[in-house]
N, C-alpha and C positions, 0 to 999 in steps of 0.2 A: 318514419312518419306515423300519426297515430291514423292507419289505417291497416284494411287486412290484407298487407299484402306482406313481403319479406324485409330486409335492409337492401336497399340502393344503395352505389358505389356514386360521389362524386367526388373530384379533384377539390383539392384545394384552392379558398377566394384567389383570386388575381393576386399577387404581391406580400399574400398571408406569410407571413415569415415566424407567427409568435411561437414560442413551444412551452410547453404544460409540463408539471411530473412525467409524464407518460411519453415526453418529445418532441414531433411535429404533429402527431395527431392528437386534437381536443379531447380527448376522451371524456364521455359526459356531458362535455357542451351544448347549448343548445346553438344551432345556426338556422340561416335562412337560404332555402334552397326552391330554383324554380319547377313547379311540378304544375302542366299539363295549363301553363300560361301564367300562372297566379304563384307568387312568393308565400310558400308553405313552411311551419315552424319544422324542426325536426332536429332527434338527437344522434347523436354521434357513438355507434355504438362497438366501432371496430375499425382498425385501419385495411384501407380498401388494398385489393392487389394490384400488382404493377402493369399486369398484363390487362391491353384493349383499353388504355389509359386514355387513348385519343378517342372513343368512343364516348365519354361519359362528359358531361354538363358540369360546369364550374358551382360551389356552391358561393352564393353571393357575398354572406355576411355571418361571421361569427361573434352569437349574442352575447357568450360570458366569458370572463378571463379563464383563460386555460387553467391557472393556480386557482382557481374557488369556482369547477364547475359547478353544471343543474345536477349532477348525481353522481354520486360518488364512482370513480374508477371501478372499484372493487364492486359496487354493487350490477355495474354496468357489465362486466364480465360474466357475474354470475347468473342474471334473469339472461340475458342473452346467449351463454349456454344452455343455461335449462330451456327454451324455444326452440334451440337447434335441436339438441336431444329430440324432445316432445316433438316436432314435427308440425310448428303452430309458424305462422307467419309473425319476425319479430314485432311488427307493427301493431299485431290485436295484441300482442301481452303488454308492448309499453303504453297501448292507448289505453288499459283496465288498470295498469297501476301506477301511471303517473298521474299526481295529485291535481302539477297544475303546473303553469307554464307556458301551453302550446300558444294562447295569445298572447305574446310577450305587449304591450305598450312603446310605440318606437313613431318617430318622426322622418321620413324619407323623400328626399330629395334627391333630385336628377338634374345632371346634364351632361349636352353631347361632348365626348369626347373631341380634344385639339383638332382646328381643323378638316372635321368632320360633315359633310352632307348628309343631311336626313332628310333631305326632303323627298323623296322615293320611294319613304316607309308614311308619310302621311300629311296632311296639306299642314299641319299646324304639330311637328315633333317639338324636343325637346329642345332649347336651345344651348350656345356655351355657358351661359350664368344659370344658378342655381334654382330649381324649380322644385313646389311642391310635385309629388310623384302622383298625388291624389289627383289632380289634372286631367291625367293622359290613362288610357284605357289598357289596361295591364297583361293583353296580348299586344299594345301596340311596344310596350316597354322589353315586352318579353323577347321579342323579334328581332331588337334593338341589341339588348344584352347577348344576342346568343351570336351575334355578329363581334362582339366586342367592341361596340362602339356609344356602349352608355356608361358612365362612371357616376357611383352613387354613394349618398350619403347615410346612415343609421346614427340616430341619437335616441337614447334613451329618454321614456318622457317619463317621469315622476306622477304618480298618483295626485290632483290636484281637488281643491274645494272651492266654491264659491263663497263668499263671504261680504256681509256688508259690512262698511267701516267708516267712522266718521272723517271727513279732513280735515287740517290744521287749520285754525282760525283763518291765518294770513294765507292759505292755498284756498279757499271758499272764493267765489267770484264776487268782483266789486257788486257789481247787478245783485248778487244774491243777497249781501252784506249791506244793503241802504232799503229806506222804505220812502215814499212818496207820498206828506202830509202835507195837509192845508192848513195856510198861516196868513193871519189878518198880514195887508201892507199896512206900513208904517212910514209915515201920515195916512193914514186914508183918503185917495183920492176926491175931487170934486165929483160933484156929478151926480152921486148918488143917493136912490131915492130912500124916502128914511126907514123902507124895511130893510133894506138893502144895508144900509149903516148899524142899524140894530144888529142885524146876524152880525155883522164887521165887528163890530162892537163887543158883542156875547165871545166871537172868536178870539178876543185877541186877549178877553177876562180870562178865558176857560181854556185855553190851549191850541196846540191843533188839533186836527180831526182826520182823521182816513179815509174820508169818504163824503162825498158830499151830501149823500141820504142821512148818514148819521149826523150830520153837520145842521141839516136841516129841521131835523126831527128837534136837537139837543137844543134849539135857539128859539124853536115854537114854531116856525114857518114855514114856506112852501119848498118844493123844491126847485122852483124856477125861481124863486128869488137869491137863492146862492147861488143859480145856475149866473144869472144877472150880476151878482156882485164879483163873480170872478171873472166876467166879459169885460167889466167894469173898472179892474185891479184894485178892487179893494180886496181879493186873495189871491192866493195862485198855490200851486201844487210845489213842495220845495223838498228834495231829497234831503235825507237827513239818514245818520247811521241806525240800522237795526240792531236791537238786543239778537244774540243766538238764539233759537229756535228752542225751548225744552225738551224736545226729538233729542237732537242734535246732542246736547250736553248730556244727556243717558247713553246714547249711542259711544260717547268718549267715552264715559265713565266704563260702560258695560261691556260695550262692544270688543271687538266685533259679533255680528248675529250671522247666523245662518242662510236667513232670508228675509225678506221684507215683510212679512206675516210676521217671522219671530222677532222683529224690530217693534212692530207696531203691537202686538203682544205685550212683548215686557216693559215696552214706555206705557201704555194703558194700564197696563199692571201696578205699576209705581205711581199713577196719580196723572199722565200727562198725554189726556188724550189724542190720538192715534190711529189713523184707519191704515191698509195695505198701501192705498191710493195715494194719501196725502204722506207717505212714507218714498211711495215714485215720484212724487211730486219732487221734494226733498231733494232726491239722489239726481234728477234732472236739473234743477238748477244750482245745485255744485254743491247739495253740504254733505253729499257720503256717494262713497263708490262702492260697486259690485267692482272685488279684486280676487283673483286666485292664487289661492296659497297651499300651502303642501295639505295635502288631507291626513287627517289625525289616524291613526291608529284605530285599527279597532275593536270593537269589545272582543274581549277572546276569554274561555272557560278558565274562569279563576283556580288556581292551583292549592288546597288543601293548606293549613299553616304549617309553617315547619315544625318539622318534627327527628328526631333522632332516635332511630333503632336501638334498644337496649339491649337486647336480646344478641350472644355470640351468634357468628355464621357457621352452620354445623352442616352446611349444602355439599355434595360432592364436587369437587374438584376435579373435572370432564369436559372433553369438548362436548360431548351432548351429555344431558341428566335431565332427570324428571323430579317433580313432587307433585301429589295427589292426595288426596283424600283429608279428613276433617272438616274445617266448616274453609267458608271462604278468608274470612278474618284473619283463621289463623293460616292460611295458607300465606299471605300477604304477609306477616309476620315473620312467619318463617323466612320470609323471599328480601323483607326489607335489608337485612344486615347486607346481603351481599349484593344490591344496587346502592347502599349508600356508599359500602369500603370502594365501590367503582368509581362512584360520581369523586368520590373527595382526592383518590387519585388522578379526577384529570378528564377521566377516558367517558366512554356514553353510553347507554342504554337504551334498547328499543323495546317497548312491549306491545304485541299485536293483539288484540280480541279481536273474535269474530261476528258477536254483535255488541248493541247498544249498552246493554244492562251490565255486560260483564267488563264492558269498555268503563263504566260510568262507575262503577265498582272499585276496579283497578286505578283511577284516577284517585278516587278517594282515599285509596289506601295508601298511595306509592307519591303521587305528587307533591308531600309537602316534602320528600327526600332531598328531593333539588335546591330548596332555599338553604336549606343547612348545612347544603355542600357546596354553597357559593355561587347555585349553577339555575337556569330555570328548564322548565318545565311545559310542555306544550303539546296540545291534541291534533292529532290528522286523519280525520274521518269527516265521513258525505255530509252528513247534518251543518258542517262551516261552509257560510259562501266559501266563493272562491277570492273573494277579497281577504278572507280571514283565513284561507288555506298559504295564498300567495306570502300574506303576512309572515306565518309561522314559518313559511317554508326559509325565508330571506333571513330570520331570525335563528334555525336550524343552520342554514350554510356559514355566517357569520360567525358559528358557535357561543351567539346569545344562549344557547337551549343547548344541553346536552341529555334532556330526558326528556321522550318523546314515548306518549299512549296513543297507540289511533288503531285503524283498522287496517284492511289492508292496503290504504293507500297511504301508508305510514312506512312501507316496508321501503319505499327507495327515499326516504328522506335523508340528507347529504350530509349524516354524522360523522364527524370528525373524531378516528381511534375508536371506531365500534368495539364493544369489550365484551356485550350479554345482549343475547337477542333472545326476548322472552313471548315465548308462543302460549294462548291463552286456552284451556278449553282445545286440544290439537286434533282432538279426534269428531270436533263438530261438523257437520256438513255445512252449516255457513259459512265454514271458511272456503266454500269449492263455490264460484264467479259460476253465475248462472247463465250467463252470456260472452259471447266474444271467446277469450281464449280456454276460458271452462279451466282457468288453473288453480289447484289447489293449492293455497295455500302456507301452510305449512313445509312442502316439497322445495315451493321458492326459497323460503324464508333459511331450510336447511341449509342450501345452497348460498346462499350471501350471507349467512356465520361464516361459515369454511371459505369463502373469497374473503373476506375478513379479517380471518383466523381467531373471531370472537364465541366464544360458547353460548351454545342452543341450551337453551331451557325449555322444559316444557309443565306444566302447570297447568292444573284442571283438576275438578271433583274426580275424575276416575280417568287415569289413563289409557289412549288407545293401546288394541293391543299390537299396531307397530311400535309403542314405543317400550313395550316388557324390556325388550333384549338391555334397553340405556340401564346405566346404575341409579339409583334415585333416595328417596326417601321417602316414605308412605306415612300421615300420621293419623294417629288413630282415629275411628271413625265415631262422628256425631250418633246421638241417641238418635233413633230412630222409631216412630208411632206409628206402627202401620197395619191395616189389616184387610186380610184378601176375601174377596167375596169370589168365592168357586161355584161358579153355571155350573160345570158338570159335577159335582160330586158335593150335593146339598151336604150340611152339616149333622149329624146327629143329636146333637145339642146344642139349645141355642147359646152364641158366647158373647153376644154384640146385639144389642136392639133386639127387635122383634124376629129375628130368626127364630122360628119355633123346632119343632122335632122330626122324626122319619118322614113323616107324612107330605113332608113338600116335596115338590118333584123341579128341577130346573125353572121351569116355567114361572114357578109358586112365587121366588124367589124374586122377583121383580126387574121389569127392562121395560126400557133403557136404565131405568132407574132404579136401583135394588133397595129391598126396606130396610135394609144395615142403613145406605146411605142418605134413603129421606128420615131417617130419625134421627140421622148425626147433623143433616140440616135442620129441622123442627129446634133441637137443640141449639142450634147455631142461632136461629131465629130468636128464640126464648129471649136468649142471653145477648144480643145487638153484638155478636161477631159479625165474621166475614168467612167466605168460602167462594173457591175455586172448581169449576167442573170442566175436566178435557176433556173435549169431545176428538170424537177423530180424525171428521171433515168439518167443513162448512155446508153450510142450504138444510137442509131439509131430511135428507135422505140419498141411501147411495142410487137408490134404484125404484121405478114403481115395475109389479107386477101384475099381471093378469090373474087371477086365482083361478079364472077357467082352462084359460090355455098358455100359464107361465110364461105370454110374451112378453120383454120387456124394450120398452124404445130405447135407439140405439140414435148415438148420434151419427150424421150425414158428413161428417170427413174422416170420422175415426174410428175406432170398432171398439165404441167402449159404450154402457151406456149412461144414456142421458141423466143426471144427477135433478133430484127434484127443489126447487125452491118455492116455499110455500109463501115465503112474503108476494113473491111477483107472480105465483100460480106460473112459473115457467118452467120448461125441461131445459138444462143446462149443460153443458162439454164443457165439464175443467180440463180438460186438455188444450182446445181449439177457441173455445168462447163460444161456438154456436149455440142461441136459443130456438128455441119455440116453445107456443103457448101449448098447456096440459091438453090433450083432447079429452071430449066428453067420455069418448068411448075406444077399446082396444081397436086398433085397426086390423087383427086379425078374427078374432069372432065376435065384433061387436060388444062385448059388457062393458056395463057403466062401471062399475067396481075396480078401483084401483088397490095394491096391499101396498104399501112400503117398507121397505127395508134397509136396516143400515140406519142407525138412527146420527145423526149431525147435530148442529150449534145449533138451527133453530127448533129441531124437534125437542131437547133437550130444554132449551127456554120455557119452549112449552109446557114442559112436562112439570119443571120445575114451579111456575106461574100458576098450574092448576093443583099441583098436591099442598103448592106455602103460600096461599091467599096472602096479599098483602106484603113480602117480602122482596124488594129490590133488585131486580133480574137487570144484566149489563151484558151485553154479547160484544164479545171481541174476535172480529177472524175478517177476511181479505172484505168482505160484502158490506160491514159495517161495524166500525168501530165504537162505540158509545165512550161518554165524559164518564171518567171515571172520578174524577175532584172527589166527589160526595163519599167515597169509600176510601181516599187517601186522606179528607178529612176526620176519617174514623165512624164515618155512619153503616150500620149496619147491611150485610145486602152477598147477593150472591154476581161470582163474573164467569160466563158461561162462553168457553170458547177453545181455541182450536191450539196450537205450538206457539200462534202469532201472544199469545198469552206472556209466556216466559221474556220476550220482550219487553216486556212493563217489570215496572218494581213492583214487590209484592204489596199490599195493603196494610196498615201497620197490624191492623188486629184480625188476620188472617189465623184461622183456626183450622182450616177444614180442607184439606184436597181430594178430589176423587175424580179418577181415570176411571172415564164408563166405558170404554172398550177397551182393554190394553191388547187387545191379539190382533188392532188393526197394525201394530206395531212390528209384529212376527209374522202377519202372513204376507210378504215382501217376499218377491223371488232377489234375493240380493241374501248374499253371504256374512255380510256384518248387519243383518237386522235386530241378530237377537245384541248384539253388541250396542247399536242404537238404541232401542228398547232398554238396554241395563243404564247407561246415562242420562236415558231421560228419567229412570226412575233415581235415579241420586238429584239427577238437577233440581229435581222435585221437592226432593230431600231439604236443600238448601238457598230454594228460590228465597226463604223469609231470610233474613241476615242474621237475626237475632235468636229465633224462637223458632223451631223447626212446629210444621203442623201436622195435625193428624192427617196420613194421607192410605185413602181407601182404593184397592186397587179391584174392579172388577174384571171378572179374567176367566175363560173356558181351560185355561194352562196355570195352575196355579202352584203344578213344581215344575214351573221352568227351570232352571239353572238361575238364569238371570233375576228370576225374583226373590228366590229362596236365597239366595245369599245376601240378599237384602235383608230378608226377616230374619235370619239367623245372628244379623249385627256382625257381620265379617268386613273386613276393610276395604278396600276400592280395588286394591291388588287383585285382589280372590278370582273374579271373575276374568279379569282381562286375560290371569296368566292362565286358566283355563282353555278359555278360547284361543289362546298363543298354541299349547301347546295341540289342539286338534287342527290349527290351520298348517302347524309344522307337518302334520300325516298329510294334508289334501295339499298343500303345497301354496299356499296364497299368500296373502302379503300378513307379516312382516320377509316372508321368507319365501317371495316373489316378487316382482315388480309386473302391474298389469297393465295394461292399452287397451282401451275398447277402440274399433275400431265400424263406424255406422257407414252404410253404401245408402242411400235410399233416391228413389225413382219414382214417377205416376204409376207406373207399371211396378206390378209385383214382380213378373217374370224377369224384368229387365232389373230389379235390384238382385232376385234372388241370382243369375248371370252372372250379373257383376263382382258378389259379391265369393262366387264359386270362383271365378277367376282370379279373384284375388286370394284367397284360399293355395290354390295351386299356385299361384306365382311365390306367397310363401312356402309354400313346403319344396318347390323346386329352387330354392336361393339356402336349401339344408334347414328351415324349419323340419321340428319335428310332432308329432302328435298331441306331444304337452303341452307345446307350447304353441300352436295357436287352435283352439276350442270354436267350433260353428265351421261354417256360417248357420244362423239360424235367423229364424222372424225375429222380431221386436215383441215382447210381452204382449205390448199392444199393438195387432199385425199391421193397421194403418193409422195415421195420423196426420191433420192436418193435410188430408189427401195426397198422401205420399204414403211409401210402402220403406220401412226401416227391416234392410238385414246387420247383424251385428257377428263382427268375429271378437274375441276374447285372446288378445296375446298376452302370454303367460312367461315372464324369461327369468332367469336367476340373479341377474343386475341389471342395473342402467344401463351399462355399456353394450348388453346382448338387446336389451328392448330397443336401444339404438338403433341395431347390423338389422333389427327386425322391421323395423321402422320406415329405416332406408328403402326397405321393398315396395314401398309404396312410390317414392318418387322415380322408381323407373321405367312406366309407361304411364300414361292416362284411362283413367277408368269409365265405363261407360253410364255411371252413376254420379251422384254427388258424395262425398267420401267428408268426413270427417271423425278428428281422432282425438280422444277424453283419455289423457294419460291420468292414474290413477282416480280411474272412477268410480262414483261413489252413490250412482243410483240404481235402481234394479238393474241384473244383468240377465 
């Protein structure tokens, strides 16, 4: 069930006899099982054991045919190994990556089983004939079912629309289809007075009439004198047929509409006027019905035009392989030969990104494969209702679609003959669920290729360096325009803008903003380009200080401090969310004087708004997003903001990048920072698609490893296998498997306890030293008013991080515990 708990064991429905691939158990299926009174969706993700069988709850109703489960066999084994492994409850991993499904659309009906008394369970139960189940209150049904004494009905209800539609001539009611007009008698009676004859007279010249005002007005006279000649029978009211209504005949012609707005709309439109009103009117007295009919399809992300790969397959032939480096284009190029030879054999293709841009990228490249192989093509990612996830999904199991881009809730879509599972970008942290089961991944995804038996691909500006060990193909790397602005080690000669000679000192050199970098903006200005500046954070500032007695405010749940925001003058916790407003003065020695430090997205706005009067400032980061239109239309202008950046497509006439801190990047207590750091600096590289820009790096570190192989124009390889081969001496991942493992309590004392004991329960189950590292505080020692200790299990495979793992489930801890298998934030 998508909850966080593990899989429950229930028996099979009453009388279920069907079997699947797989035999008597659904595997994949979705069914309906009773949990805690209420009939809960839930999938089937192992057959339960034999033992304590009379113990367990019958499951009601199974939603899909066992031949065309909700997910595939194969993928069903492998995410629910990898949970068992990882030590996560299988319920929070299938609630984070299944798409959609859990409210199936279903019609239920009850009634009491042959025979049967109910009245004991409530004044008004269920009877023998068939009831809506909506009726009765679903602990009363539930109480009922666990006796075995209710039998129930599931039909599937079809997606429906409302719609107006005109009726057939002869289906319109007589009433609605005659009008009621006034018609002189003939002879006209005696009797009457001679105005009374005259209107009779004018009447019988001129027609009838519909009304006796009109009647009156049209003959000269009163209206008590028709009123008189019709008391009189020199008229009378005589039903006669009505012409169709001009509603009515648009409505055939057109119809069916939407709604009665859109009826009366597009009759109005066409000359035949139309209110909402007199459109109810209409449909009340019989000339159009509101009728339900299947609802349409819906818009879903149009797929690229066909297109056919020219280009031979020159990829390795591997269950796992990699390709990297060049521009993205040609990475796509490269990758097209061998998702078309798949699709036109039959078989299907997954490809995962882990965000938007590189999702939207991918689509464009690879989507038009599918029309030319016969086959289509479809997205699975958050940005689709779930009416349009649902869609694709049913289109997916059908094997409408055998190529599928999405994110990661693409990964368990129900492809039939998986052949290439293509991982995008493998070593981005977006790909690591920020909630719920914290799973990476990538880790999953390896795992259902090999349930599969389909091959990993992996694909990205710069490969992780778990993936060196795979075989790959590296292609050569894009020109590169870059240059470093070095805080420590001023230049001797100026080589770029206003850099002038010895005489500068660090300081001289300009911050947050360096004069290399406002002259390449000035430039940028001149000439109506575009330019990007990363900041490191968002707000303001990391920090204010005292200048007399360097205190700085600290936030009240967590021991970090308080980040400045100067649009709202408030001290902020990006950790917690706590605010408060700036005080006048330090609470330790009283001065007014605040310094800030750490410059952010809006110091940076700032700075830029007061050196380029006049030029176009755009901030983009979690606080506020600005309309960027006016720079995708090509108007000149600067976007000042944070990672949230790379998100967006680049601007088309994008000239200018500059990273005004990059050593927020490197000073991370985390072992793959500087590895982070080197793919942000490529991502950089090729956020434009077309035309790579000048990008300026300011930096206290300016021969990093990671940046200098940059400037030096070395390949994508260069770096990671570096860093491969120093993680092989310390011993970490690719050539480790690691678990963090967090205790945390109100009390410090009672995590740091806890987390000792747990400690020692691993090293006495034969852990050894290596292998598990801590306990220790949390970087940051409290948080959110709680106290995080962290151990670091360190094993040489899966299967040992398993036996290690295991040690956790054999007593209760006196903390709250939770475990981040391959984690990926500071350790």
């Amino acid at each position: 069930m998508p909850l966080p708990i593990p899989a429950y064991e229930f028996t099979a429905p009453h009388g279920w006899t069907a079997a699947g691939p797989g035999g008597a158990v659904p595997l994949g299926c979705r069914v309906l099982v009773p949990w805690r009174g209420e009939l809960v969706t839930a999938l089937v993700v192992a057959p339960g054991s034999a033992r304590g069988g009379h113990r367990l709850r019958e499951a009601v109703h199974v939603l899909d045919d066992p031949a065309c489960p909700w997910v595939s066999p194969a993928t069903v084994r492998a995410v629910t190994a990898w949970a068992a492994d990882a030590r996560i409850p299988a319920g929070l991993v299938w609630g984070d990556l299944l798409a959609c499904g859990w409210e199936p659309a279903y019609a239920h009906r009850v009634r009491a089983v042959t025979d049967a008394d109910l009245s004991s369970f409530a004044r008004r139960p269920p009877g023998p004939g068939w009831t809506d189940a909506g009726g009765f209150p679903a602990a009363l049904l539930d109480a009922i079912r666990e006796q075995g004494l209710l039998e129930e009905e599931f039909t599937a209800v079809p997606r429906l629309r409302s719609v107006v539609q005109a009726r057939a001539l002869d289906e319109v009611p007589p009433a609605a289809r005659t009008v009621s007009v006034l018609r002189a008698a003939d002879p006209l009676p005696p009797g009457l007075t001679p105005k009374q004859r005259q209107a009779c007279v004018w009447l019988a010249e001129h027609g009838p009439q519909d009304t006796l005002s009109g009647w009156a007005k049209a003959a000269g006279v009163s209206a008590g004198v028709v009123s008189g000649a019709v008391q009189a029978g020199g008229a009378a009211h005589v039903p006669e047929p009505a012409p169709p209504p001009p509603a009515w005949t648009w409505l055939q012609e057109r119809g069916p509409v939407d709604s009665l707005s859109a009826w009366a709309s597009g009759a109005s439109g066409d000359g035949h006027a139309l209110s909402p009103t007199q459109a109810g009117t209409l449909v009340m007295r019989g000339w159009a019905d509101v009728a339900q009919r299947p609802a349409l399809a819906p818009d879903l992300p149009a797929p690229a035009a066909a297109v056919t790969a020219g280009d031979p397959d020159r990829l390795p032939e591997a269950p796992v392989w990699r390709l990297h480096g060049g521009r993205p284009g040609a990475r796509f190029r490269a990758l097209a030969p061998r998702v078309q030879r798949l699709l036109a054999q039959g078989r299907s293709v997954l490809v995962v990104a882990p965000d938007h841009r590189t999702l939207r990228r991918a689509w464009d490249a690879l989507s038009g494969l599918a029309a030319a192989a016969g086959t289509g093509a479809a997205q699975l990612c958050g940005p689709l209702s779930d009416v349009q996830r649902l869609h694709t999904w049913e289109q997916v199991r059908t094997g409408e679609v055998r190529l599928v881009v999405g994110s990661s809730l693409a990964l368990c879509a129900p492809l039939a003959d998986l052949a290439l599972l293509v991982v995008l970008e493998e070593g981005s942290d977006a790909h690591k669920l920020q909630s719920g089961s914290r799973a990476f991944v990538p880790d999953l995804a390896a795992r259902v290729a090999a349930e599969h038996e389909a091959a990993l691909a992996l694909v990205g500006a710069v490969p992780a360096v778990e993936s060196i060990p795979h075989p790959g193909a590296v292609l050569p790397p894009a020109r590169v325009r870059l240059h470093v602005v070095d805080y420590a080690n001023p230049p001797q000669q100026p080589e770029l803008g206003p850099l002038s000679g010895v005489h500068l000192t660090p300081g001289d050199l300009g911050y947050p903003l360096s004069h290399d970098l406002v002259r390449l903006l000035r430039q940028v200005q001149e000439r109506g380009r575009q330019a990007a500046l990363l900041a490191p954070r968002r707000g303001y500032s990391a920090l204010l200080r005292c200048p007399s007695c360097e205190h700085t405010p600290q936030c009240r749940h967590c021991d970090v401090p308080l980040r400045f925001h100067q649009e709202s003058r408030q001290l902020t916790c990006h950790q917690c969310g706590y605010r408060e407003v700036l005080p006048d003065r330090c609470d330790h020695c009283g001065e007014r004087m605040w310094r800030a430090r750490g410059p952010g997205t809006e110091w940076i706005e700032q700075e830029v708004r007061r050196l380029l009067p006049g030029l176009p400032v755009y901030r983009v980061d979690r606080d506020r997003q600005d309309d960027l239109s006016p720079l995708y239309a090509g108007e000149s202008g600067v976007m000042v903001g944070t990672q949230l950046l790379l998100s967006q497509e680049a601007p088309p006439n994008l000239a200018l990048i500059g990273v005004t801190l990059a050593d927020t990047w490197l000073n991370v207590s985390d072992f793959r920072a500087s590895e982070r750091y080197h793919r942000l600096l490529r991502q950089l590289t090729e956020w434009h698609v077309e035309k790579p820009p000048m990008l300026v790096v300011q930096t206290f570190q300016a021969d990093h490893p990671a940046l200098r192989v940059l400037a030096d124009g070395r390949d994508a390889l260069a770096y990671p296998a570096a860093e491969e081969r120093v993680r092989k001496e310390l011993g970490y991942p690719p050539h480790a498997r690691l678990a963090q493992v967090e205790l945390t309590a109100r009390e410090a004392k009672r995590a740091q306890v806890a987390a000792q004991e747990l400690a020692d329960a691993l090293h006495g189950a034969g852990a050894t030293a290596q292998e598990v590292l801590g306990p220790a505080p949390s970087p940051v020692a409290r948080l959110r008013g709680v106290y995080p200790y962290h151990l670091l299990l360190r094993a040489r495979s899966d299967a040992r991080l398993g036996e290690l793992l295991r040690v956790l489930d054999s007593r209760t801890w006196k903390a709250r515990l939770r475990v981040d298998v391959n984690p990926r934030s500071g350790l």
